[in-house]
N, C-alpha and C positions, 0 to 999 in steps of 0.2 A: 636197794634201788639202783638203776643203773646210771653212772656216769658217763661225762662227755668224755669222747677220748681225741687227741690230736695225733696226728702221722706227721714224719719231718720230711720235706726236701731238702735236697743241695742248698737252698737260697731261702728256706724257713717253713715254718708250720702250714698244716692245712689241717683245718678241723673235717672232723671226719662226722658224717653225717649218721644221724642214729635212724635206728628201724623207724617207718611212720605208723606209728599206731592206728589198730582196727577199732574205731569207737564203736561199740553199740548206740543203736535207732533214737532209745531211749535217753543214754549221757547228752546225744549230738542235741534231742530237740528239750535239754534241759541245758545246756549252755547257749543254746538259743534265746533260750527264755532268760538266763541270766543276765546275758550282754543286752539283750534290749532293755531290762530293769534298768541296770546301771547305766543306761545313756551311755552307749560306747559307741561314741559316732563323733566325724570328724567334727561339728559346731560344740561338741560337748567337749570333746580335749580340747580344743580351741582355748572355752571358758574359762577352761581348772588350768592352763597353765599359761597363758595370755599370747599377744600376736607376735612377740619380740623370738619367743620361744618356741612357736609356730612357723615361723620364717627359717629359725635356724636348725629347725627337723627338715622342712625343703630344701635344704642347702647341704642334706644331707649330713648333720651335726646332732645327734640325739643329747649331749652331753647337758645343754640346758635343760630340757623332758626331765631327763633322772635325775638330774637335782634338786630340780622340781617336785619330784615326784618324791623321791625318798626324804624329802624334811616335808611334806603333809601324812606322811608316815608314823614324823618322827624317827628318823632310821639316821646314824651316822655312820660315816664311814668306817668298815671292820678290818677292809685286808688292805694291800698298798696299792691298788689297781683299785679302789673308789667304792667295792659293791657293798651297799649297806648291809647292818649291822641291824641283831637286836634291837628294838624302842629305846629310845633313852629319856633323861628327862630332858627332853628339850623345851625352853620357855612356849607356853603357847599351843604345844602339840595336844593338847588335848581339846582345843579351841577348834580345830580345822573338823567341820562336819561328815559326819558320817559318809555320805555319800560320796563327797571330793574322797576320802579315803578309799573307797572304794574302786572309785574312776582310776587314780593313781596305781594303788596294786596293780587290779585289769590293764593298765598303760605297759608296769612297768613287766609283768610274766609274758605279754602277749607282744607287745612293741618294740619294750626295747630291752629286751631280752634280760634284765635284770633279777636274780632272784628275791623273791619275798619270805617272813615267816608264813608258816602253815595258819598262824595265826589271821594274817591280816588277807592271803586267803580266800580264807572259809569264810571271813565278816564279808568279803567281796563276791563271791561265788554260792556261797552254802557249806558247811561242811559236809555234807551227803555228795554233794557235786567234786567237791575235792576230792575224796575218798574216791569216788567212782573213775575222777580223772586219772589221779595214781595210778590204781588198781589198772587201768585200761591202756597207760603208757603214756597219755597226754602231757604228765605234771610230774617231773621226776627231781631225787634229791640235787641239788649242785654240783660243782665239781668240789676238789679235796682244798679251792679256798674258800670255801662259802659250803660249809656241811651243815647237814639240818635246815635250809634253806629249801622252797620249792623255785622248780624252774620249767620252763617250757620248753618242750622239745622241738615245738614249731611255731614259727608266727600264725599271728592272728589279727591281722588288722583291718581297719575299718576305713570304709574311702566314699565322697558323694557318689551319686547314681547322674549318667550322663544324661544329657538334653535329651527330650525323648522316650526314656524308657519307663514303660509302664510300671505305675505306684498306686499303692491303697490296696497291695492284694490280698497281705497279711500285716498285724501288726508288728513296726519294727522296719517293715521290709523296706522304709526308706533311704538306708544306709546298706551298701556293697561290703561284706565281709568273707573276707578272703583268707587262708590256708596255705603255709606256706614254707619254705627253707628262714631261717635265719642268714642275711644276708652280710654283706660291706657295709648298711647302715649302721651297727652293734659289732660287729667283729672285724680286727684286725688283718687276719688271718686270708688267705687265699682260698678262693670258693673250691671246692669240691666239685667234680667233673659230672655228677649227678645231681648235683643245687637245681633247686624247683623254683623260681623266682615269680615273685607275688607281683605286686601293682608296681610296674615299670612304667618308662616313657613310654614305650614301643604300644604296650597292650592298653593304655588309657588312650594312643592318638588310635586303635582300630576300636574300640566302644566309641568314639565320635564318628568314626567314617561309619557304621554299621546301619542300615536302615533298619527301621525299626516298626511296620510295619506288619500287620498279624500274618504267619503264614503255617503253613502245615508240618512242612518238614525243614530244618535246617539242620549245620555239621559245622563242627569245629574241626579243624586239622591245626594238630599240636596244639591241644588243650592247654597243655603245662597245669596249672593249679587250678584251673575251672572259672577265671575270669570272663569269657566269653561267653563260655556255656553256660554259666547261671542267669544271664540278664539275656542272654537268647531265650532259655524256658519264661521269659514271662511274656513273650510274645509268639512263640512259636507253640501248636501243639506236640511237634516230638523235638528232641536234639540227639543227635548222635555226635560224642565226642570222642575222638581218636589221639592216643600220642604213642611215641615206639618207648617210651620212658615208662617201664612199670611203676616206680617211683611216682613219677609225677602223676599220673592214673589213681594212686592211690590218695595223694593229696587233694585230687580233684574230688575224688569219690567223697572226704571231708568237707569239703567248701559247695557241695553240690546238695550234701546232707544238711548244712548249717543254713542252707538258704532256702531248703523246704520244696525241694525242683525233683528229687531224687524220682520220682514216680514218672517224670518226663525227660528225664538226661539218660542216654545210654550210654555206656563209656566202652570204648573197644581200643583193643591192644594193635597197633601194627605203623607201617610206614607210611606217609603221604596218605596217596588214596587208596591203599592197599585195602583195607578196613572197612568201605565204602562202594560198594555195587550200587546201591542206589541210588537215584537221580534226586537233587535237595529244591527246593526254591528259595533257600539261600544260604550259602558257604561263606563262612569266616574263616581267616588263618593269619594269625601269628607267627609264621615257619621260623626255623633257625635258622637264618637266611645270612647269618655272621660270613665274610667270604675269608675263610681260616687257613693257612698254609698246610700240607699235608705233608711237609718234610720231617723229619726224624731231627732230634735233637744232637747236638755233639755228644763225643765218645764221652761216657759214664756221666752224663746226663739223661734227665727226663725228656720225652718227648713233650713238645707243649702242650699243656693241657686241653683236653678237649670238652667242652661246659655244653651237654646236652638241648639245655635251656636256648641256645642260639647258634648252633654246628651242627648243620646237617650234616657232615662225614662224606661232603663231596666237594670236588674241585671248583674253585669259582664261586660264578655264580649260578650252577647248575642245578640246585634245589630251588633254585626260582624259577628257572627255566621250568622243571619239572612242573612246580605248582601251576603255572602260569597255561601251560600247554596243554596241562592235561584237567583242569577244572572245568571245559565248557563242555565234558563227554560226561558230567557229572552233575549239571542245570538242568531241570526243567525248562519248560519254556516261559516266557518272563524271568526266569532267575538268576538269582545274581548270586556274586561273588567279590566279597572285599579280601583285602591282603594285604600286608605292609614288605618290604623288603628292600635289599640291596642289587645293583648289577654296576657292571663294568663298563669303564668308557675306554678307548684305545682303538688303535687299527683292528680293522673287521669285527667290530661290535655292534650288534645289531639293539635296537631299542626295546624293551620288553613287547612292545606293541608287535613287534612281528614276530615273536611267539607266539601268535597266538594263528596258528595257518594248519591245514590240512585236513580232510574229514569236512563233513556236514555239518558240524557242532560248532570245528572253529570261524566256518565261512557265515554262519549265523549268526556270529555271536560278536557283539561289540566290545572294544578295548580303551578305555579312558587312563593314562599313565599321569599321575602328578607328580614332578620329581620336585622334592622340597628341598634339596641340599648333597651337592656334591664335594669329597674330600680326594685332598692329595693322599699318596697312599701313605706318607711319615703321622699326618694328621688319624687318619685311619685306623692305623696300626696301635697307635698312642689312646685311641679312644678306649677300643677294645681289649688291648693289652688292660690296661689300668681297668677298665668292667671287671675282670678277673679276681681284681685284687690284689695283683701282683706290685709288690713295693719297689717304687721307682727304685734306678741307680741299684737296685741287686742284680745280681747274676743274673735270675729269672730273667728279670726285664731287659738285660740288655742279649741275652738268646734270644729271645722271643722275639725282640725288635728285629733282628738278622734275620728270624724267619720269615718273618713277616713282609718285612722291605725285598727281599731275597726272591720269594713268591712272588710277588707283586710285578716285582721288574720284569722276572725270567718272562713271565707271561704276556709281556707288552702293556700290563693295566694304568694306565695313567691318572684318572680318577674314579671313583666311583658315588654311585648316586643313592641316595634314599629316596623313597617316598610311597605312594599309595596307587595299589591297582586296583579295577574296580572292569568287571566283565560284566555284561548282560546277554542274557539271550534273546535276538530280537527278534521283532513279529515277522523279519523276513531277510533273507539274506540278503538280498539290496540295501538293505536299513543300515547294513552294520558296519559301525565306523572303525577307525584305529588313528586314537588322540592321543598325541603326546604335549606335554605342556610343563616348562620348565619355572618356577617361580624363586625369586631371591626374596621374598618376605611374605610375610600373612601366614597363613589365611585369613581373611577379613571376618568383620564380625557379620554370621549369620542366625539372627535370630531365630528362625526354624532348625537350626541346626547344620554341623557339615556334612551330613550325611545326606540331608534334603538337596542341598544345593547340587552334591556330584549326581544326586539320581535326575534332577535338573538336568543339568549337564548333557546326562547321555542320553536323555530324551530328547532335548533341543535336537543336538548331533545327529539324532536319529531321524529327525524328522528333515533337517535341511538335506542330508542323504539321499530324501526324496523326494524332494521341494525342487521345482526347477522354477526359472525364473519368475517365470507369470506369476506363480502361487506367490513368492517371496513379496513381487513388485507390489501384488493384489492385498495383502496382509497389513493389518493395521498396527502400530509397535506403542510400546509405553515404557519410557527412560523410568530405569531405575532411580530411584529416592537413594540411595547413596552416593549416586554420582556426584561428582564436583567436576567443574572444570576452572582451569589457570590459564590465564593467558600471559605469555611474558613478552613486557613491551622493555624495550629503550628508553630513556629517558625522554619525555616529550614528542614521541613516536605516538602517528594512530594507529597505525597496524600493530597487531604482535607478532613478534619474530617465532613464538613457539607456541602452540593451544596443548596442551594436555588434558586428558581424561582422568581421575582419578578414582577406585571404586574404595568404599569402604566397607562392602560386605565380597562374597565369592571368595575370589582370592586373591583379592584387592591390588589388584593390577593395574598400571598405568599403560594409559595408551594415546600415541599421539595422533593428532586429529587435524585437517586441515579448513578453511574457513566453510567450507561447501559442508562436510561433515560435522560440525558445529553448531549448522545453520539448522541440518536433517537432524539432529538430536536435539537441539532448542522446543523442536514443534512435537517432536514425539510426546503427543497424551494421551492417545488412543484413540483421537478421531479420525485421522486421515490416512489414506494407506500409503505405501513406500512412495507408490508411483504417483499419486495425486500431491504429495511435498517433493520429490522430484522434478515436478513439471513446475511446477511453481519457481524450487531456487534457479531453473536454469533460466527465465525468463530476470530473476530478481540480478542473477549474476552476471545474466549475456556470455551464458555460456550452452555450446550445446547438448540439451538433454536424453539422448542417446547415450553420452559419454561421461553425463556426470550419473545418469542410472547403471552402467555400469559399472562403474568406482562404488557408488553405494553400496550395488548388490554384492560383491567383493568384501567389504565394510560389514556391511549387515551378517555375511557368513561367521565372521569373525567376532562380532561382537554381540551376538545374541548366546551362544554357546558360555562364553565367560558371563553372562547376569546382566549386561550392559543396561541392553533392551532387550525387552521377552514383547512374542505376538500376543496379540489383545482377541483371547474368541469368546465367542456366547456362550 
């Protein structure tokens, strides 16, 4: 069988990534049927190894899991690095029930990357499915400290299904199970420059932005391991998914098969939208949007490594630009496009929202920017250096920092931003806005989801776009039920020196408010229009109503877009 093998750098190891195995139709929808037998879903590990143990896999710590795991085994420790060992008599091990034994093994070949006997297995899988996984490349011997052991040559993990996405299609299909590299969860070791990377931060916050609504055609750019594109096919009738990663094309091609979509995912090899002639009604992407130095490393060093997974191979933030400019030649009408990414703040840096110009496509088309968090560039550097794996305080790490700081400056970038972009194509080129919108917390709780709320959003937008006053003044409004407001007084003061608005859904923003707008937000319940509570405070405040309906309508622009107030129609 074949072994893992490791490659050395200057500053230490990198395991080196083995071929991804071609499952047959048959093995895929028999480990399908396995893992839903054995309850391999996140409440089910939950149960077998408790919350203490659950917290400290979120923390990025597996080492409680496999302890766990391997004494409901029965397994102690064999070599000096912990990986269990043949049954032993341990008091009790024969006590732990069948099933928890099973969940465990499946935990430990597929999660957390530990090897099992062939024995425990087959009790967990079948031994016909084991056999099959061998034989096919899924399930191979150990390395030379753990022989005779089986091991997985890929992750296989199990994760919930986001707010939203359609359930009960098949059984089982209530739990997301994904296909994947072995990551910095389980290994040591510095990622491989081809690592496929499964359930990240990045690709669970674009399943919350993603609408989720039925459509015809939708497209993944940079699939990577088929996370998108499997919970697009349960809503969409086609998917087309692209990545330039043969590798990861192939991983997908596994988690695509596992999830029973395969007859609706098309998966195509190339760049960006290269792949993609066709017009979608709705585009997702994950891009590798990482903004990477392109400098060469010191004499008889490695270049920094380049991690496909999140390095598009251009300067900046030029593969955002890319995506960003070139997705609305690629909408239908009505369609959208979500995306996550980075860009740059500094002199003459333009905000992704004005990317989006030129052509018919881009003047129709609306731009909503949420930037959730901006980093200095040491901050920055320090994130994504360590994503790599790269072991602080080595060599590695402190080149890589020089490059990175080195880029950063040469260029003038002072910080850069994350967060979410989100395009539509609107019903008319007057409609079409360009929102930027900067937040230091949240996003608030939205029970519909956050996906509902941004398509909100750029409806509103779209409509005050071509609302002009009368419509606004004529419009009846109804205060959202999270709002709170605060008034901060002085001691023994009747006035308050300060009113704040408080949201706790959208994306939970504070906004300050003055008595006049306090008053227009008290009455909002859907009876009366802007203008007939206008006329009203200015007479209540002896102020003139000309001037305080303008402050309003100004007010109102602004705070129906965020969820404040939404209009009230029939």
């Amino acid at each position: 069988m074949r072994r893992e093998e490791t490659t050395r750098t200057y500053d230490g190891p990198v395991t080196s990534l083995p071929p991804v195995p071609v499952l047959s139709s048959a093995a895929i929808d028999l480990l399908a049927a396995a893992l839903t037998r054995a309850h391999y879903t996140p409440a089910a590990l939950r149960g077998l190894w408790g919350t203490d143990v659950d917290a400290a896999l979120d923390a990025n710590d597996p080492a409680p899991a496999r302890r766990h795991c391997l004494r409901l085994l029965g397994a102690c420790p064999r070599t000096a690095d912990g990986v269990g060992g043949r049954a032993q008599d341990r008091p009790g091990a024969e006590a732990v029930p069948a099933r928890d034994r099973a969940l465990a093994a499946i935990a430990l070949l597929f999660l957390l990357d530990t090897p099992v006997e062939v024995d425990a297995a087959a009790a967990a899988l079948g031994s016909d499915l084991v056999a099959t996984l061998g034989a096919e490349g899924l399930l191979v011997e150990g390395n030379e400290e753990t022989p005779g052991l089986l091991r997985s040559v890929l992750a296989l993990t199990a994760h919930p299904l986001p707010l939203g996405v359609p359930r009960g299609l098949t059984p089982g299909d209530d739990t997301l199970r994904l296909f994947a590299d072995h990551g910095t969860l389980t290994r040591p070791d510095a990622l491989d420059g081809d690592y496929v990377l499964g359930y990240g931060g990045a690709g669970r916050t674009l399943l919350d932005l993603t609408p989720r609504g039925p459509v015809e055609l939708a497209a993944d750019i940079g699939t990577g391991c088929g996370i998108q594109a499997v919970l697009l096919a349960r809503h969409a009738d086609r998917v087309i998914a692209t990545d330039l990663s043969q590798r990861a094309l192939a991983i997908a091609r596994l988690t695509v098969g596992l999830a029973g979509v395969a007859d609706r995912v098309e998966l195509r090899h190339g760049s960006l939208f290269e792949p993609l002639p066709e017009r979608v009604d709705l585009l997702v992407s994950n891009p590798p949007f990482v903004i990477t130095p392109r400098s060469e490393g010191a004499p008889g060093e490695d270049a920094a490594r380049s991690y496909g997974y999140r390095d598009g191979g251009l300067a900046g933030d030029a593969i955002m630009r890319a995506m960003v400019s070139g997705a609305p030649a690629h909408l239908r009408d009505d369609g959208t496009a979500v995306m996550l990414g980075n860009w740059e703040h500094g002199p003459d840096r333009e905000p992704p929202t004005a990317w989006v110009r030129g052509g018919s496509e881009a003047r129709g088309t609306s731009a909503t920017v949420i930037e959730r968090q901006r980093m200095r560039p040491a901050a920055y550097a320090r994130t994504w250096i360590r994503d790599g794996g790269i072991a602080r305080a080595s060599a590695r790490w402190h080149a890589d920092v020089d490059r990175w700081l080195t880029d950063l400056e040469d260029r003038g970038v002072e910080e850069v931003g994350f967060g979410w972009v989100v395009l539509h194509r609107a019903a008319s080129a007057h409609a079409a806005v360009r929102d930027f919108a900067r937040i230091d917390s949240g996003p608030g709780a939205n029970p519909a989801g956050l996906a509902a709320f941004l398509a909100a959003r750029i409806a509103l937008l779209e409509w005050l776009q071509e609302a002009d006053d009368a419509e606004l003044a004529g419009t009846v409004y109804q205060l959202s039920p999270d709002v709170t407001e605060h008034r901060h007084l002085r001691p023994g003061a009747d006035d308050p020196t300060m009113i704040t608005l408080e949201q706790g859904g959208g994306l939970a923003q504070t906004f300050h408010a003055d008595p006049a707008l306090a008053g227009f937000l008290g009455v909002c319940d859907g009876t009366l229009t802007m203008g007939q509570i206008s006329a009203a405070l200015a007479q209540l405040l002896a102020v003139d109503e000309s001037a305080l309906t303008t402050q309003l309508l100004d007010q109102v622009r602004t705070l129906v877009p965020a969820g404040v107030i939404v209009p009230v129609t029939d």
